[in-house]
C-alpha positions as CSV (number, residue, x, y, z in Angstrom):
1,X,0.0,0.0,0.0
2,X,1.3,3.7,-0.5
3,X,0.5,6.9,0.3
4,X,1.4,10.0,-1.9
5,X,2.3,13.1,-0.3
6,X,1.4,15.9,-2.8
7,X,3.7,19.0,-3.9
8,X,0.5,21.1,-2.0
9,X,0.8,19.1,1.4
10,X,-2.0,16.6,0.6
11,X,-1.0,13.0,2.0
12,X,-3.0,10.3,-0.2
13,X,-3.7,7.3,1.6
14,X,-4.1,4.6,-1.6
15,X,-5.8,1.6,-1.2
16,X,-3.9,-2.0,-1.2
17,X,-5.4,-3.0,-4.2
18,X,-6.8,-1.0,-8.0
19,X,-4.3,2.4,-7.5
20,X,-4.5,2.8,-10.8
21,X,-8.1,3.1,-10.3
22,X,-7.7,5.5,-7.4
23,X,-5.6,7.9,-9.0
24,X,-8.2,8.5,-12.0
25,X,-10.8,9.0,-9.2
26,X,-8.9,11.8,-7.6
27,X,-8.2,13.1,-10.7
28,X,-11.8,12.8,-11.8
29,X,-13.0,14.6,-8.6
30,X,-10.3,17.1,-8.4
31,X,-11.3,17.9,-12.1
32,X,-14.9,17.9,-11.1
33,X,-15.1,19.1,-7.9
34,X,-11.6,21.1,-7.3
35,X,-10.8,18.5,-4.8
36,X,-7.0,19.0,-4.1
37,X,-7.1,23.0,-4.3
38,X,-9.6,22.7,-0.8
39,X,-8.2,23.5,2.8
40,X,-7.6,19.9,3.4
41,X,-5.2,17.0,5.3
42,X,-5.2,14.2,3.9
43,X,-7.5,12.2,1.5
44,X,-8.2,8.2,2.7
45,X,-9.1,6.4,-0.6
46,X,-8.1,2.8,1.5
47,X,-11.9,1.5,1.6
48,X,-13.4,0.8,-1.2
49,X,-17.1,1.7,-0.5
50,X,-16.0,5.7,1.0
51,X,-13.9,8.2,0.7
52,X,-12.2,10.2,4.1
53,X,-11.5,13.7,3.9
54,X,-9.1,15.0,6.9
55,X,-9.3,18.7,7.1
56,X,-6.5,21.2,8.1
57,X,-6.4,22.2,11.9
58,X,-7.5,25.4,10.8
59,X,-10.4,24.3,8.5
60,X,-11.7,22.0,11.2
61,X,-11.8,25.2,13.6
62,X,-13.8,27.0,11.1
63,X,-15.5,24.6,10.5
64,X,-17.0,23.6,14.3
65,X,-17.7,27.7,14.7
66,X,-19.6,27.9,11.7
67,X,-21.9,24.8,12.8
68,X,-21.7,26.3,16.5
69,X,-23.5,29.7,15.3
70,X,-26.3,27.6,13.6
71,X,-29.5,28.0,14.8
72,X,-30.4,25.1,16.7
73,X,-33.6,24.5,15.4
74,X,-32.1,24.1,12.2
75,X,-30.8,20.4,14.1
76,X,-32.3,17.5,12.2
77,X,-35.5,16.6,13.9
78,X,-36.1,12.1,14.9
79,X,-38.3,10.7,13.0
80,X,-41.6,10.2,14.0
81,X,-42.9,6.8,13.0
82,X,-46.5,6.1,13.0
């Protein structure tokens, strides 16, 4: 298994098996989606059925006090089952 560590800090965790595979993905949903150019760690492509995105220290901040100053009646509400 290897991991690529990009030019832009970005460590790519591969999985064991298909990298070829893998790589077009990444390049697929960097193309589509600007992927690599976002404030993020680390991207886990090991399991096969998800993909993990590890955000910066600083984009994780941001992140938890922008869903802090939410409303909290914007919070999902349970199901009610009938």
């Amino acid at each position: 298994r290897w991991d690529l560590k990009l030019e832009n800090g970005i460590t790519v965790k591969l999985p064991e098996d298909g990298e070829d595979q893998a790589i077009a993905e990444l390049v697929r949903m960097d193309r589509d989606n600007g992927l690599l150019t976002r404030d993020i760690a680390a991207v886990d492509m090991r399991l096969s059925d998800r993909l993990v995105v590890q955000l910066t220290p600083e984009a994780a901040t941001q992140r938890e006090a922008t869903l802090n100053e939410k409303p909290q009646n914007l919070k999902r509400k349970p199901e009610t089952k009938i």
